[in-house]
Backbone as CSV, one residue per row, in Angstrom:
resi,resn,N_x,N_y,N_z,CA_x,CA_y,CA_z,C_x,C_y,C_z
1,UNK,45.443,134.451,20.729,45.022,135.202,19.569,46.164,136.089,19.097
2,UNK,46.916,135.650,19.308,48.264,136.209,18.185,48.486,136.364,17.013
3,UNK,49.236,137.480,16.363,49.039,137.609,15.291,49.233,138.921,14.725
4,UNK,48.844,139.524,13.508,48.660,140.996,13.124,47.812,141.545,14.175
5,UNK,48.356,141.964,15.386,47.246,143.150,15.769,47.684,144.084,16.125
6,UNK,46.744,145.231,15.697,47.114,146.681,15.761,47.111,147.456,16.822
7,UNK,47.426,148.133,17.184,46.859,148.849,18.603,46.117,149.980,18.131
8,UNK,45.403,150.425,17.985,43.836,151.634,17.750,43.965,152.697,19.169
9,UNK,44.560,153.892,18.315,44.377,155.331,19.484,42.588,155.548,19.779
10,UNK,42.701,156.351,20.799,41.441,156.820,20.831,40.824,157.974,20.250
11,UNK,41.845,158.364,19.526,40.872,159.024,18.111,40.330,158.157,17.433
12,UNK,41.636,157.007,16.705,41.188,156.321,15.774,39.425,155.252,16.057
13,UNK,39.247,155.299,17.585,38.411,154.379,17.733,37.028,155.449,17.698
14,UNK,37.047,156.324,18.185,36.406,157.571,17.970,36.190,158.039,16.470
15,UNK,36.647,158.088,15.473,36.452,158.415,14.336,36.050,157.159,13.523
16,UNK,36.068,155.977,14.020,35.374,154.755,13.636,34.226,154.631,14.107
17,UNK,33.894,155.132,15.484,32.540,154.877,15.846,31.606,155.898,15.033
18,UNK,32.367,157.183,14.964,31.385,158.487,14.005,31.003,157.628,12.539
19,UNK,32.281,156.544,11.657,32.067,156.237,10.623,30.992,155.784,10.644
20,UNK,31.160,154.537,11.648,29.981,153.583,11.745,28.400,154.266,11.872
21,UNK,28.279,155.479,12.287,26.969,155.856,12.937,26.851,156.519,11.326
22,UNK,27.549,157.169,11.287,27.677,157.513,9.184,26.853,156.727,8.416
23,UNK,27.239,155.457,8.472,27.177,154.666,7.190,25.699,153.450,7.700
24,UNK,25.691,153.822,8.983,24.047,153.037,9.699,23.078,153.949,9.021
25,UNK,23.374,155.418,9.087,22.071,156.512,9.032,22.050,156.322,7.111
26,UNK,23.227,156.125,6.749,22.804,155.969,4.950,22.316,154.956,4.657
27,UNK,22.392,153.693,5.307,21.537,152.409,5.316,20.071,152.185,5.818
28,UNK,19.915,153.076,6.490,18.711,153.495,7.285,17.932,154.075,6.199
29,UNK,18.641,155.254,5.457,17.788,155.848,4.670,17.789,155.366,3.245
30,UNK,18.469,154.177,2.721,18.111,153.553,1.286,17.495,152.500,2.032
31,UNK,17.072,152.058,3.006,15.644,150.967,3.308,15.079,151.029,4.447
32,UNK,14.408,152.972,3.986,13.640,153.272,5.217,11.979,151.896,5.745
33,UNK,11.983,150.781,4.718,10.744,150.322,5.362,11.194,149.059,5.746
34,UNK,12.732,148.923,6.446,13.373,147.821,6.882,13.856,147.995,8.251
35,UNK,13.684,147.216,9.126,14.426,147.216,10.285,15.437,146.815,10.065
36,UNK,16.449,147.889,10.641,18.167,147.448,10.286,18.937,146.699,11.720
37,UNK,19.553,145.885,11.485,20.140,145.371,12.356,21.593,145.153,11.734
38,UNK,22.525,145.647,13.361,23.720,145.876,12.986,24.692,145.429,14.093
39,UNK,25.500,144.390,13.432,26.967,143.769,14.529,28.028,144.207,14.924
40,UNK,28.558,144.641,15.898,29.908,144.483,15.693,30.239,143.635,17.340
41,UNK,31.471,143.774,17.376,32.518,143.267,18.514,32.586,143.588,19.445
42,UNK,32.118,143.181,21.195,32.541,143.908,21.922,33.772,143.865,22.957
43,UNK,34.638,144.181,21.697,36.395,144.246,22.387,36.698,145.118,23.016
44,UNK,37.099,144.962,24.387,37.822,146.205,25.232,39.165,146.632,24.930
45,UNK,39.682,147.788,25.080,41.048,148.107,24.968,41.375,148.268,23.243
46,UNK,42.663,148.550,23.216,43.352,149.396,21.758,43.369,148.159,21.002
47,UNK,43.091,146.994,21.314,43.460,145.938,20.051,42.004,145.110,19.765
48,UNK,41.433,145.538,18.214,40.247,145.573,18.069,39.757,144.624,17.110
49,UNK,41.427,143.795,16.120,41.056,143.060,15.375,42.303,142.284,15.669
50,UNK,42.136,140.603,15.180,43.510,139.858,14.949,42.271,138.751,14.013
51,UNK,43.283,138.151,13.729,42.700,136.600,12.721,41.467,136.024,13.775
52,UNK,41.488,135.599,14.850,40.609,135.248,16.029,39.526,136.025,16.145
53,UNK,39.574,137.318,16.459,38.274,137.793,16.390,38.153,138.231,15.101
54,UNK,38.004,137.877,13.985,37.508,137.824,12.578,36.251,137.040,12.497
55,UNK,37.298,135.883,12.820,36.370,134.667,12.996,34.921,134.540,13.619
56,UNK,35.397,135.243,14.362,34.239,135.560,15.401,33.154,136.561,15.190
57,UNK,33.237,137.409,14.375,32.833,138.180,14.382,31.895,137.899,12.964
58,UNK,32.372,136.922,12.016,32.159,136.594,10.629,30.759,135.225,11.266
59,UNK,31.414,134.533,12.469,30.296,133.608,12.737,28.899,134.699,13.591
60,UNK,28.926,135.815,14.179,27.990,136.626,14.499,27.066,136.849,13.768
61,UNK,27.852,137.008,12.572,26.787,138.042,10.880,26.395,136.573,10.738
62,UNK,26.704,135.305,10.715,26.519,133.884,10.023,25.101,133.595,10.938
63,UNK,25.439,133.636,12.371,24.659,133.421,13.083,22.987,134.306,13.081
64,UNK,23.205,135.749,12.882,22.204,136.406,12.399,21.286,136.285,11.000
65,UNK,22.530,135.648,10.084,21.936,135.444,8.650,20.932,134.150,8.782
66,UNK,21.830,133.193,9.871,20.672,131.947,9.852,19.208,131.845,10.692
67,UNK,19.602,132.636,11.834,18.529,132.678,12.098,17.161,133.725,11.880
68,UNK,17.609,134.330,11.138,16.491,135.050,10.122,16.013,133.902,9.139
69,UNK,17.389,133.512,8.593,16.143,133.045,7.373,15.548,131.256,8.229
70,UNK,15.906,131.097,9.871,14.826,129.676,10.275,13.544,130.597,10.250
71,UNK,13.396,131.768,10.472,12.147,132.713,10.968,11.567,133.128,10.157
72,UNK,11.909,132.743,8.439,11.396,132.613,7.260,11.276,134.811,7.011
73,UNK,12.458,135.238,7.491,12.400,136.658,7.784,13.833,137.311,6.693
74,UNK,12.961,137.582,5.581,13.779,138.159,4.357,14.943,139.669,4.979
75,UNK,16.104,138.856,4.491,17.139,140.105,4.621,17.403,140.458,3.150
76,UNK,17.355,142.202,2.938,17.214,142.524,1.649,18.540,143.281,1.425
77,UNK,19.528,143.504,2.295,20.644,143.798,1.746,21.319,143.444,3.464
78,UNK,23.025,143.620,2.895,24.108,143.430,4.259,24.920,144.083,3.350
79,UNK,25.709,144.760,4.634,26.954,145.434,3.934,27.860,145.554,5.321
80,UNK,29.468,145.401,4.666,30.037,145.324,6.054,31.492,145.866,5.885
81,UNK,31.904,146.695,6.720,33.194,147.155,6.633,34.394,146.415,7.976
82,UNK,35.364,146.104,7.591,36.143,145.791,8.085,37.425,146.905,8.247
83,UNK,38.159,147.041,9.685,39.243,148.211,9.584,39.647,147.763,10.804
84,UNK,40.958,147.947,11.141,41.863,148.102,12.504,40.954,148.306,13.698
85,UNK,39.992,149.545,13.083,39.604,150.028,14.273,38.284,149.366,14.998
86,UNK,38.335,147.973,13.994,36.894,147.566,14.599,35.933,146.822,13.137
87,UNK,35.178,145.926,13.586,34.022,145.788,12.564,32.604,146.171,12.707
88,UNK,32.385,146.161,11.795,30.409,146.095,11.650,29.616,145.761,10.062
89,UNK,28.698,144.823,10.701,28.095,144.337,9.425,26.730,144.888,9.979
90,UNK,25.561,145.458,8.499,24.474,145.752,8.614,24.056,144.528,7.973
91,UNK,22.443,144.694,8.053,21.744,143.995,7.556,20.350,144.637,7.630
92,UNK,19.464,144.654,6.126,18.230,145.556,6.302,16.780,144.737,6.236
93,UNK,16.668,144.312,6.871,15.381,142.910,7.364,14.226,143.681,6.901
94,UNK,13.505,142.448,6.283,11.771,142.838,5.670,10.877,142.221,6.927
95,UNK,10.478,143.248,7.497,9.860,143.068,9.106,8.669,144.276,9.666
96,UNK,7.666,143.972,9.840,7.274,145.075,10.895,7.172,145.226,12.000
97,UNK,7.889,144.463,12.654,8.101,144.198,14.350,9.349,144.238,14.603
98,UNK,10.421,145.583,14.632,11.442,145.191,15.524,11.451,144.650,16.803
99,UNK,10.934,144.378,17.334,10.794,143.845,18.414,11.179,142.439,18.468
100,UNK,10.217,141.638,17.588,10.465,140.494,16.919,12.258,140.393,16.988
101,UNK,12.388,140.963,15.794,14.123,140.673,15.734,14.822,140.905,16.677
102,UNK,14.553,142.057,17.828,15.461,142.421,19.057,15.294,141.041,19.741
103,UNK,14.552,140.599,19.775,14.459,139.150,20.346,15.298,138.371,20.141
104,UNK,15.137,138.074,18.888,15.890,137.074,18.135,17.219,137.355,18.056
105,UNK,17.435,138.767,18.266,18.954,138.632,18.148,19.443,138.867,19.903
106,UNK,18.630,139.131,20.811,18.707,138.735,21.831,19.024,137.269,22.168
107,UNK,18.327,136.448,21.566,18.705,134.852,21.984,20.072,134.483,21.368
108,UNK,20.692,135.355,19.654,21.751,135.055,19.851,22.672,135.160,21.059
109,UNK,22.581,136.492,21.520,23.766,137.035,22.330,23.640,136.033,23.721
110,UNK,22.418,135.614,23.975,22.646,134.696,24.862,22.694,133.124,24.709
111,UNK,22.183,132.516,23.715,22.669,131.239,23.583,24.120,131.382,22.729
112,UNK,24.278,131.932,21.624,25.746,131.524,20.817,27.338,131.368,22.069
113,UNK,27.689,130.481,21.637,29.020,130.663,22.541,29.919,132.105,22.389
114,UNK,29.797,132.719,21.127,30.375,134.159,21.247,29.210,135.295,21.549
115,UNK,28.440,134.632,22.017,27.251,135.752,21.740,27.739,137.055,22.708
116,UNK,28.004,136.562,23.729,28.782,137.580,24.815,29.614,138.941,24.522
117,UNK,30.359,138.277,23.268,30.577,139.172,22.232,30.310,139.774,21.297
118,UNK,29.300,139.696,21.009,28.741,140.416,20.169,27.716,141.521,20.754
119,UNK,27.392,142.934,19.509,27.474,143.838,20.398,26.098,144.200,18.927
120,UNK,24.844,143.458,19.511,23.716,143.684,17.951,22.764,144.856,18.768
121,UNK,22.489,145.623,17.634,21.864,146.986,17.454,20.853,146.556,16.667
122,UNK,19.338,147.026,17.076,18.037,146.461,15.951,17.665,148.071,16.234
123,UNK,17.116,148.682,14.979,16.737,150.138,14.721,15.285,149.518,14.103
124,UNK,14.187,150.438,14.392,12.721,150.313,13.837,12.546,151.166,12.709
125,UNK,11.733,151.066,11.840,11.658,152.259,10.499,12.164,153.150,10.676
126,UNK,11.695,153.627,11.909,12.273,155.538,12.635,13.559,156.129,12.447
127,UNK,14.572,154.765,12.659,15.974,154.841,12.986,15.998,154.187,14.388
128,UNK,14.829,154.335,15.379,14.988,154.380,16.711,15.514,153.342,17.358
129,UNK,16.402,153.085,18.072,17.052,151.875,18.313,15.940,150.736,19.403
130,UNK,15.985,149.632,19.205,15.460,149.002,20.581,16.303,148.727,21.446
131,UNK,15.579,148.222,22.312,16.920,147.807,24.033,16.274,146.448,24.914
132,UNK,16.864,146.023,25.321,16.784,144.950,26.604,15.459,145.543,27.048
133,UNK,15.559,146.547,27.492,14.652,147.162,28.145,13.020,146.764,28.278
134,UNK,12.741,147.150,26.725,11.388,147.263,26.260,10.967,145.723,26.027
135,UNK,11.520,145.016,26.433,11.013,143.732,25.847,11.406,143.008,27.686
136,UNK,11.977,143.914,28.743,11.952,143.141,30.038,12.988,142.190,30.295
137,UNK,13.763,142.182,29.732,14.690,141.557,29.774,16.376,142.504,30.443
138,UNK,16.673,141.546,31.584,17.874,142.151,31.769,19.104,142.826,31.342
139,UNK,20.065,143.869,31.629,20.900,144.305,30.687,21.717,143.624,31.197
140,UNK,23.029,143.923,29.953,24.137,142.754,29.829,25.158,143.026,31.253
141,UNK,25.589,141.674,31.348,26.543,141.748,32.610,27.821,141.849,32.063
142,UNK,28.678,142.401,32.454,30.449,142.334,33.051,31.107,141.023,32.439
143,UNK,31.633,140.632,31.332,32.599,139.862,30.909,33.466,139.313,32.409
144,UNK,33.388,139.715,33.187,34.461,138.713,34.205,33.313,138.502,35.450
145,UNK,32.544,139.778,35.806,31.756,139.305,36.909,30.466,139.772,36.770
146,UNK,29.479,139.718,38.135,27.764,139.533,37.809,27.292,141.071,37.851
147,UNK,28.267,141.833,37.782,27.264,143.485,37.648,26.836,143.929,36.287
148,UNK,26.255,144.479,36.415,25.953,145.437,35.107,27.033,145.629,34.164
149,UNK,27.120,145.794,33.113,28.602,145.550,31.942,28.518,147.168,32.004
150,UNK,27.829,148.492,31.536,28.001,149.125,31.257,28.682,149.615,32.974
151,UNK,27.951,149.547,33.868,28.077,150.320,34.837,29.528,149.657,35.823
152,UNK,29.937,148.317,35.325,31.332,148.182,35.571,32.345,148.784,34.793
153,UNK,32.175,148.290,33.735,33.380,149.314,32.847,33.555,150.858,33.557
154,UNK,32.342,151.354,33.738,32.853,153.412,33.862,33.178,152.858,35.558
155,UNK,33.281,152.021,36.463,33.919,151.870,37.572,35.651,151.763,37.314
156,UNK,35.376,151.117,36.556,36.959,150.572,35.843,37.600,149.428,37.118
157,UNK,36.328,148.449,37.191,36.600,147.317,37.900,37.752,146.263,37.934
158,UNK,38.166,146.157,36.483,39.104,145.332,35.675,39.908,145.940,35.123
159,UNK,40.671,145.620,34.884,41.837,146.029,33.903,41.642,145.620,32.483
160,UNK,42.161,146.345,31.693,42.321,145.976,29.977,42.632,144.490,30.012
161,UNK,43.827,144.313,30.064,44.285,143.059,30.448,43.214,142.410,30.817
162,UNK,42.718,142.301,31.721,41.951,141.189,32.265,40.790,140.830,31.656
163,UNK,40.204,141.781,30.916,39.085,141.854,30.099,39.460,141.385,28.402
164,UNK,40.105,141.739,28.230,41.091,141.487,26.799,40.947,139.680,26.987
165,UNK,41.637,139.358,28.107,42.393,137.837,28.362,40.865,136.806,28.156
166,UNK,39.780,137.469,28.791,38.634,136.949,28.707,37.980,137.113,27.383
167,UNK,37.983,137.588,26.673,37.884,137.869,25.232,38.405,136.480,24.332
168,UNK,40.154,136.616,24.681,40.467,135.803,24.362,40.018,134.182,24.705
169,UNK,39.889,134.069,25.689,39.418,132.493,26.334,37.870,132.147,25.715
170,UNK,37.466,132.809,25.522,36.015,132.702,25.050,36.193,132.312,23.231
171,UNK,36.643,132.810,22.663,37.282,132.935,21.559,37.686,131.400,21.625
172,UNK,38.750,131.285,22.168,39.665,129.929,22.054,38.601,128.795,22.310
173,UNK,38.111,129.087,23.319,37.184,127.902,23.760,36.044,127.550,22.657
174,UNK,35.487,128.410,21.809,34.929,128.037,20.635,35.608,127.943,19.723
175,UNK,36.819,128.361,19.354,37.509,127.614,18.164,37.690,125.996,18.404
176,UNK,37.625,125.598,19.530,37.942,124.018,20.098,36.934,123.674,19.821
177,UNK,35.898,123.948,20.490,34.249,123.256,19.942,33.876,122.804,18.143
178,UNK,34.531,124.531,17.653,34.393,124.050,15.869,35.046,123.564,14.931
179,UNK,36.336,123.488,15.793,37.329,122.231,15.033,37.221,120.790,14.805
């Protein structure tokens, strides 16, 4: 995955995540009677975009757009910013069951070949986010091994590198499949 990529300080990734939570809560509130669901990437380390994970990240929102509308489940707006420091696409679904959609975008993250990567957020009218949790389903594992993803990372089990490299292979290995 070579190419233009930037390296992102940890301000800059920090003042992207504040954007992002910004521009969820103004989407939240022009379609308070929509469950919002929202993508981005889950890239480790300072390099957050190249041509490769574009791709990837563009088939996530593709993958969410289609399987809403097999579920005959109206999306009434998407909006999506792209920056160095990262992406995210919304989307404001005509639904009264987040739950429903946490599902559904649950089966992305586990059937899509990038699903691993992808990092989907489903909010209920409230704002209130859903989780793995409430629906019984396991939380996400470790990009290289079988523990818990959140609770390896704050171990700092892996290295950037090593997590990055797996990013990449996952990536590559579905660009081969869709060629």
């Amino acid at each position: 995955m070579k190419g233009e990529q930037e390296l992102v300080t940890l301000e800059e990734m920090l003042g992207f995540r504040e954007e992002k939570a910004w521009l969820q809560d103004k989407f939240k509130e022009a379609h308070k009677d929509s469950v919002i669901v929202a993508i981005g990437m889950n890239i480790p380390g300072p390099r957050k975009t190249s041509p490769d994970i574009m791709k990837a990240f563009q088939a996530g929102g593709q993958a969410i757009f289609n399987s809403l509308q097999e579920q005959k489940i109206q999306v009434e707006e998407e909006k999506e910013i792209i920056k160095k420091e990262g992406c995210l696409k919304i989307f404001a679904v005509k639904s009264e069951d987040p739950l429903l959609i946490k599902k559904i975008m649950i089966n992305i993250e586990e059937t899509h070949p990038l699903g691993r990567l992808f990092d989907i957020d489903v909010y209920d009218k409230t704002g209130k986010g859903t989780s793995r949790e409430q629906l019984g389903i396991t939380v996400r594992r470790c990009l290289l091994c079988d523990q818990e993803a959140k609770a390896c990372g704050r171990s700092r089990n892996h290295t950037i590198e090593e997590l990055y490299k797996r990013v990449e292979d996952i990536i590559k290995s579905w660009l081969i499949e869709v060629r």
